[in-house]
VOGU-3710 file (C-alpha; in Angstrom, 3 decimals, decimal comma):
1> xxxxxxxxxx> 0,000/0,000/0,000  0,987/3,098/-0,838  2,057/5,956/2,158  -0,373/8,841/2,436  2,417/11,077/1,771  2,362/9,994/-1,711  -1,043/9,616/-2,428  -2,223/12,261/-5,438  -4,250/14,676/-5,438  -7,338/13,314/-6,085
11> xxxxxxxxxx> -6,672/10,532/-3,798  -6,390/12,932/-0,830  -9,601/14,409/-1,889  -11,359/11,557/-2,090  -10,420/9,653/1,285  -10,078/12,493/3,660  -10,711/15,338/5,605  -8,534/16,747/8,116  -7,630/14,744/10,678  -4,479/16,647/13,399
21> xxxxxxxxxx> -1,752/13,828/12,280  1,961/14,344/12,841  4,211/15,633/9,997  7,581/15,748/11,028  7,377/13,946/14,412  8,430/10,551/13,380  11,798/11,007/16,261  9,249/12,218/18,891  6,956/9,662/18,659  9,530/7,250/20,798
31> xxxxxxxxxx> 9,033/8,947/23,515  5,833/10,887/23,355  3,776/8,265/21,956  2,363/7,521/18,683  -1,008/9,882/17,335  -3,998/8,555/17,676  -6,244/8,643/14,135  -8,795/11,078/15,341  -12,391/11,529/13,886  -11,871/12,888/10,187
41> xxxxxxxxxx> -13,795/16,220/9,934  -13,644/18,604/6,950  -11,587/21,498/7,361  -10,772/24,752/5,516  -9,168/28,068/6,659  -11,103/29,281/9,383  -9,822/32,863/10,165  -8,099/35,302/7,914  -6,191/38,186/8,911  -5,672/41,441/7,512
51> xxxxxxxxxx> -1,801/42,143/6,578  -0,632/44,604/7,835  -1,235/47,669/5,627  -0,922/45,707/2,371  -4,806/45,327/3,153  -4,765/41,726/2,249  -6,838/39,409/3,782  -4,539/36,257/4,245  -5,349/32,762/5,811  -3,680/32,530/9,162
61> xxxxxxxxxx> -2,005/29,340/8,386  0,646/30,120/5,203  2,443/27,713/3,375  6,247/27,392/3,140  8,155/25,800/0,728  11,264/25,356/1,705  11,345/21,928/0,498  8,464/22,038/-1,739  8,229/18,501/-4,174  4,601/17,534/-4,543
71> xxxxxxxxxx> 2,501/20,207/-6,130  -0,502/18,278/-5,421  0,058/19,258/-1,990  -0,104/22,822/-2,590  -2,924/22,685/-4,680  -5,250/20,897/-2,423  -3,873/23,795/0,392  -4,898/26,453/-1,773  -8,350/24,096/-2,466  -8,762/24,354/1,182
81> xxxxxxxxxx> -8,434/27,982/1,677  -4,492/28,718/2,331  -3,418/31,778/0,314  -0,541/33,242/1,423  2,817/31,230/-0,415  6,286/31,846/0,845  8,783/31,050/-1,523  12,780/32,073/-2,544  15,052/32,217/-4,997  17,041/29,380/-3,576
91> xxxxxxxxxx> 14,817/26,850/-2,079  15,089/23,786/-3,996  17,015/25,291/-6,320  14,430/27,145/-8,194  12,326/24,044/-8,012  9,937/25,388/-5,228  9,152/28,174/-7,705  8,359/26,114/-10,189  6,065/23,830/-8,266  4,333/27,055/-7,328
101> xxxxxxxxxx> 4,219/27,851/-10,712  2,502/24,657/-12,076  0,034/25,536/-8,825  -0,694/28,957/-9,811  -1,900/28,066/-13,455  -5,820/28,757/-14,112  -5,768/30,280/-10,285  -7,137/33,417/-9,495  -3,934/35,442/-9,075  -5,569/38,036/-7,353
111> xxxxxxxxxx> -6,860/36,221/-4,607  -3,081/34,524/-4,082  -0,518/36,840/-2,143  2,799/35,229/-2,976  6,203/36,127/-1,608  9,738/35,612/-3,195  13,297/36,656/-1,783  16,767/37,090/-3,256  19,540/36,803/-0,974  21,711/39,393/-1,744
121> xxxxxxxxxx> 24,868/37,920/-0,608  24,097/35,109/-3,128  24,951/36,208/-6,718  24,687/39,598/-8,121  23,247/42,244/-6,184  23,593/45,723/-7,974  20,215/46,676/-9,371  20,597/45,503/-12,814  21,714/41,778/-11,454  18,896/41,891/-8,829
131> xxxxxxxxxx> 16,094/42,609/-11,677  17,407/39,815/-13,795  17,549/37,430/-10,769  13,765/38,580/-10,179  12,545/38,034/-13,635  13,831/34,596/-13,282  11,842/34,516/-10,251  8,476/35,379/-12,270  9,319/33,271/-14,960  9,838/30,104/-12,853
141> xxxxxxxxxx> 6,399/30,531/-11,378  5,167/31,622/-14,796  3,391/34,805/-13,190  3,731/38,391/-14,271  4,226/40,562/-10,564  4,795/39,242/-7,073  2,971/41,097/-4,396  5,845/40,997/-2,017  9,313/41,118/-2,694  12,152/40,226/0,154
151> xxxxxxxxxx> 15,679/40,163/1,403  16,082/36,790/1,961  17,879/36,087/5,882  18,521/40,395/5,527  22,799/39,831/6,884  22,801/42,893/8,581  21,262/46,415/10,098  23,247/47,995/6,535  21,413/45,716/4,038  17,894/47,246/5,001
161> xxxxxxxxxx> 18,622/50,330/3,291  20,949/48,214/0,220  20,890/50,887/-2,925  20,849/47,980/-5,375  17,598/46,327/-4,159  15,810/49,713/-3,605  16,515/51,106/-6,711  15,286/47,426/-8,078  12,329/47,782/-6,216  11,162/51,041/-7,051
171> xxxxxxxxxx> 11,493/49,982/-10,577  9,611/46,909/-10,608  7,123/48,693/-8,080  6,503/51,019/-10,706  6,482/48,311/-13,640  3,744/46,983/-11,759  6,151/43,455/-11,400  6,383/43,938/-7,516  3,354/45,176/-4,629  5,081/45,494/-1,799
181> xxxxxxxxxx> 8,436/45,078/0,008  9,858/42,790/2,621  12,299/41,266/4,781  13,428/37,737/6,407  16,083/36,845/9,163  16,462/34,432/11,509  19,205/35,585/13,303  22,996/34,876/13,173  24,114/33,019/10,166  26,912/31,142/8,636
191> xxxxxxxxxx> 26,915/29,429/5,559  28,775/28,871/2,413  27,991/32,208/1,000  28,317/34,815/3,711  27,724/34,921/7,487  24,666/36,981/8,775  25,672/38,875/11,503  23,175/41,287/13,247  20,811/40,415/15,801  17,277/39,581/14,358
201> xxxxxxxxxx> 15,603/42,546/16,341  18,144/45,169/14,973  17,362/44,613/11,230  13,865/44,298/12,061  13,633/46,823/13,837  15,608/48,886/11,441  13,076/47,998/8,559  10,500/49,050/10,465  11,933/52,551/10,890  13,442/52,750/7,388
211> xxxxxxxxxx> 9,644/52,641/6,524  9,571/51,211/2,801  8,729/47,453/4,295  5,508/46,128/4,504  5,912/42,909/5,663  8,454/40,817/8,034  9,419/37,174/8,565  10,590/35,998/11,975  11,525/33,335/14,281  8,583/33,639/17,134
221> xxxxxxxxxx> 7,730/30,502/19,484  6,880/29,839/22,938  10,156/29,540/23,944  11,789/31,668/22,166  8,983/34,730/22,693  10,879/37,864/24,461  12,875/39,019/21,238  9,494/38,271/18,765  7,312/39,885/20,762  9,139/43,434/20,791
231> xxxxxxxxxx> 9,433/42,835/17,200  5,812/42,467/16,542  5,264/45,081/18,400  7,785/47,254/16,682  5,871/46,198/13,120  2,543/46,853/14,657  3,445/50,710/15,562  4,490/50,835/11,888  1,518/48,412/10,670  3,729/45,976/8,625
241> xxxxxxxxxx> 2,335/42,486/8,292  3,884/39,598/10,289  4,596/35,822/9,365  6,355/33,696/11,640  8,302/30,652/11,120  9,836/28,212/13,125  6,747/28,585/15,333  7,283/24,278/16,584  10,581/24,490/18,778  9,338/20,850/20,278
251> xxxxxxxxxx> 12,608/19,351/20,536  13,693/15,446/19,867  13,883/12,768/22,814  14,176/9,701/21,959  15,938/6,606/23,808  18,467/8,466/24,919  18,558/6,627/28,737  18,789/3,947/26,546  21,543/4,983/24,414  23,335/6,066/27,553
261> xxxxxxxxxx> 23,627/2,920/29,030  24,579/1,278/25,951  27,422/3,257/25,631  28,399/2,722/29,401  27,968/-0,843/29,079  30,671/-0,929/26,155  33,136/0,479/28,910  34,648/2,970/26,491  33,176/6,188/28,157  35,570/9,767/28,319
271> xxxxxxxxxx> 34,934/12,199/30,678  33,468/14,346/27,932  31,253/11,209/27,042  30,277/10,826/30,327  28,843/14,531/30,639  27,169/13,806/27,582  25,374/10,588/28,868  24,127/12,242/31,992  22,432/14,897/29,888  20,785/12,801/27,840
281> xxxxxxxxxx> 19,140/10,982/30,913  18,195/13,858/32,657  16,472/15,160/29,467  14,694/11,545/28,864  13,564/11,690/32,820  12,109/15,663/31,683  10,610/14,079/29,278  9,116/11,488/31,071  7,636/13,444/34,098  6,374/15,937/31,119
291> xxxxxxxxxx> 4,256/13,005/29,730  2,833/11,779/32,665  2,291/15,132/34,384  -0,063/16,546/31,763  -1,375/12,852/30,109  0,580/13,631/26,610  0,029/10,520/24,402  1,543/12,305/21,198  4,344/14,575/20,266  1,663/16,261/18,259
301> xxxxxxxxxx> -0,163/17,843/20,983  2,487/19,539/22,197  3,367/20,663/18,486  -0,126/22,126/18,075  -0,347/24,062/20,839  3,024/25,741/20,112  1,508/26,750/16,753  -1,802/27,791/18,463  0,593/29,864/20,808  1,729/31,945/18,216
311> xxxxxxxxxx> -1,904/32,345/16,324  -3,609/33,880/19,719  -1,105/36,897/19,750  -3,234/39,830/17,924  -0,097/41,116/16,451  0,102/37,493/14,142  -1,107/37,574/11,412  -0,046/34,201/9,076  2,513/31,624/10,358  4,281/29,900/7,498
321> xxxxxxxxxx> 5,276/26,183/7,983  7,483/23,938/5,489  4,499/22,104/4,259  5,290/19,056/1,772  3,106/15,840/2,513  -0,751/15,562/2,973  -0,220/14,571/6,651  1,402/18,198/7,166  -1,686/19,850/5,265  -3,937/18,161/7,223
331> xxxxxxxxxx> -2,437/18,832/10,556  -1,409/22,817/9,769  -4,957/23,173/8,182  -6,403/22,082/11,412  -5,177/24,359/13,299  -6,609/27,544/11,573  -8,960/29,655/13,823  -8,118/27,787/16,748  -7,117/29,012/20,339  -4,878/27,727/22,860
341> xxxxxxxxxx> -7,670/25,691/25,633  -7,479/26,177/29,019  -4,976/22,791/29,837  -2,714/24,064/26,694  -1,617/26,978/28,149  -0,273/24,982/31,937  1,049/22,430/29,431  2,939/24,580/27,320  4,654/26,386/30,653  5,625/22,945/31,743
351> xxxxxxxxxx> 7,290/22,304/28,967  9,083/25,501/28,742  10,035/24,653/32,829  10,895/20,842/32,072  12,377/20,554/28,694  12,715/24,478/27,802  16,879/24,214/28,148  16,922/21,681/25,603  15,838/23,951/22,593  19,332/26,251/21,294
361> xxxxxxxxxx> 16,830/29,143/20,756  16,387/29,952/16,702  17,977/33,593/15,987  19,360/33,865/19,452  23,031/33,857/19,023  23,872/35,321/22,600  26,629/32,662/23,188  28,330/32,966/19,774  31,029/35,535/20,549  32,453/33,332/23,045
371> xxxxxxxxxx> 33,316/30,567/21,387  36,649/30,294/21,047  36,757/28,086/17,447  34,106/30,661/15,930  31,365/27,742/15,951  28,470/28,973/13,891  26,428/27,989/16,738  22,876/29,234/16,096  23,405/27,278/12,526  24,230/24,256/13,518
381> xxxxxxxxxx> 21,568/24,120/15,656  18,893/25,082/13,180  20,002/22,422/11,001  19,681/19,742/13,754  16,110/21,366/14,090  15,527/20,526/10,582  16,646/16,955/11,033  15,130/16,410/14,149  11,484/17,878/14,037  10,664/18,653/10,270
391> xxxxxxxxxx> 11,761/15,833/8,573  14,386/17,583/6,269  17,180/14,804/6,955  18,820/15,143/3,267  18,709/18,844/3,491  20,355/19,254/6,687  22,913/16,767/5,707  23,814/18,725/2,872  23,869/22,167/4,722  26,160/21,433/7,303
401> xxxxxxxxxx> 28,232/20,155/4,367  28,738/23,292/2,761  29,634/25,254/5,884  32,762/26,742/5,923  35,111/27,141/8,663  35,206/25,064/11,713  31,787/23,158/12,341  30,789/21,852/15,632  34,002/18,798/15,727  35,660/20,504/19,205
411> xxxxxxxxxx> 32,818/21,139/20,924  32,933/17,697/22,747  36,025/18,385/24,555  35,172/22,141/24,723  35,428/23,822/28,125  31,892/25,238/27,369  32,393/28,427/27,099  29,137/28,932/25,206  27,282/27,290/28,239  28,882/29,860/30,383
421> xxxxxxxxxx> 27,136/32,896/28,005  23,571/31,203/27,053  21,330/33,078/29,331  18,920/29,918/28,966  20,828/27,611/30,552  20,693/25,283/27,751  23,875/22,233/27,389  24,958/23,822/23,955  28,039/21,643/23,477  25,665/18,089/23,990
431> xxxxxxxxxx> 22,873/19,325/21,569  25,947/20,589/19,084  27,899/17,249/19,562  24,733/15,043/19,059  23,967/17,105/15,880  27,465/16,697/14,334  27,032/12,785/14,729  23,668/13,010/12,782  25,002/15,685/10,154  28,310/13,567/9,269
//
């Protein structure tokens, strides 16, 4: 038998509704239990918001395409009501585009708002290079204008006001190829074509005073809320739409006390080993006492109540997963229009007490300037997020692959000296050690 994840189209149409099933979660479900299959109910967008001051009425729940490789799947999301795409240059290679581009075809285009970015550290970025690399854009997803237009990861507080994109965009504003403007970041950066290196709230918060962006896209979870929220609310005093990503921060757990004393029992344990055995046991007993404290049968509760965390702030207004199989449609689409219940809430603080110093906090970066080997810390990480919780195994592989520079090899007999900055208390060099053995 086929798995749902590559059933067409049609097929999905046929034999389902939307049922909250776990994309994503196949690592969490050792420990947090397997979903149950739920009562199948049909399920469209439930609650648009308005954008900012674009005006645009978009679903709450965007789609992402990261890793975009079944069309079908965005077609039946767009069937069911999702209309806000977030796409790039660079994701897939130019492949998302073009999935989005088969997508689009007999659509209303109007009643689509679709997003692109061009990193500008990643080929030519004088204005001439940056329409070319545009028009490329359009013609990949076989559409005439975009209605936003982005720096893709934005490197620094400088590239907000970049002459060659501006002078691009007014020109392509005025060609009626481009709506409005925008930014992304996720904090600091290293990869094989330029480091990122400001703070996400500084070029945020320097878009939103430079005043020619209409829209931002941010890290913004329930653990990693303090820098998000003074960012929404420095877009909301300058009414600029927000989208979130990386809105699940549900960390992986799974046999780790078991791991632990299989690696004891071989007898070959260093005192750097060692540290990193006790860690993982304390975070399987977290995990543990989580579960049975609040009754959690499936990783995917937890997961939907981060999302819903992030839809109840007024100041939201579409969060944008990496959506690529029917099980993720169905579980994204139900969550639209829905609010944290009263046993959420308690369960989410739990978490955050219990488990919270196990998540390296997306676009946080607090601990990078002490490292001593110039780690890219906050990248590393997000790749082992990517392997770990969305299912992007391949992907991550291949990132870490192309940093440059030291990766995360001497952080197992590291003094910690990025332990000593994180103001989270979280055991950077385990989580950076146990994602070098999965990215190598």
């Amino acid at each position: 038998m086929a798995s749902r994840k590559d059933v067409s189209r049609r097929g999905f149409l046929k034999t389902t509704g939307i049922a909250a099933v776990g994309g994503g979660l196949v690592s969490e479900r050792a420990v947090l239990g397997e979903p149950s299959p739920g009562r199948r109910q049909e399920r469209r967008v439930q609650a648009p918001r308005t954008l900012g001051r674009t005006g645009f009425q978009v679903s709450d729940i965007g789609y992402g395409t990261g890793f975009l490789t079944n069309s079908n799947v965005l077609a039946v999301g767009l069937d069911m009501g999702i209309n806000y795409i977030d796409t790039a240059e660079h994701y897939m290679n130019g492949q998302a585009e073009r999935a989005v581009g088969e997508v689009l075809k007999g659509r209303d285009r109007s009643s689509i708002f679709l997003t692109t970015k061009l990193n500008l550290t990643m080929g030519g970025n004088s204005k001439a290079e940056l329409k070319q690399r545009f028009q490329a854009c359009l013609d990949r997803m076989q559409t005439d204008y975009v209605d936003c237009f982005m720096i893709h990861m934005t490197p620094r507080v400088e590239e907000v006001k970049h002459e060659g994109f501006h002078e691009a965009a007014a020109e392509l504003k005025a060609e009626g190829r481009v709506r409005f403007l925008g930014l992304s970041n996720h904090g600091t950066e290293h990869v094989a074509y330029g480091r990122v290196e400001s703070p996400m709230e500084n070029v945020i918060g320097a878009a939103a005073d430079d005043g020619r962006f209409d829209v931002a896209l941010f890290v913004y979870n329930f653990l990693q809320k303090e820098q998000g929220e003074r960012i929404i609310e420095a877009c909301r005093a300058r009414d600029m739409g927000v989208t979130l990503m990386k809105t699940n921060p549900v960390g992986v757990v799974a046999r780790y006390a078991e791991s632990a004393a299989a690696a004891r029992a071989s007898g070959r344990v260093s005192e750097a080993r060692e540290r990193i055995l006790q860690e993982y046991e304390a975070w399987a007993e977290a995990a543990e006492e989580f579960r049975q404290r609040h009754g959690v049968r499936s990783a995917t509760e937890v997961r939907d109540a981060a999302i819903k965390f992030c839809l109840d702030h007024p100041g939201v207004h579409t969060v944008c997963p990496s959506i690529n199989t029917f099980d993720d449609l169905e579980a994204f689409i139900a969550l639209s229009g829905q609010k944290l219940s009263r046993t959420e809430g308690p369960m989410l603080a739990s978490y955050e007490s219990l488990l919270g110093r196990y998540y390296c906090r997306h676009a946080c970066g607090i601990c990078e300037p002490s490292c001593p080997y110039q780690v890219p810390i906050n990248t590393i990480s997000r790749y082992g997020h990517y392997f770990d919780v969305q299912s992007r195994e391949k992907q991550a592989i291949q990132k870490y692959a192309a940093l440059s520079g030291t990766k995360a090899e001497p952080c197992i007999e590291c003094a910690g000296h990025c332990e000593a900055a994180c103001p989270h208390g979280v055991p950077v060099r385990t989580l950076l050690t146990r994602a070098h053995q999965k990215l190598t």
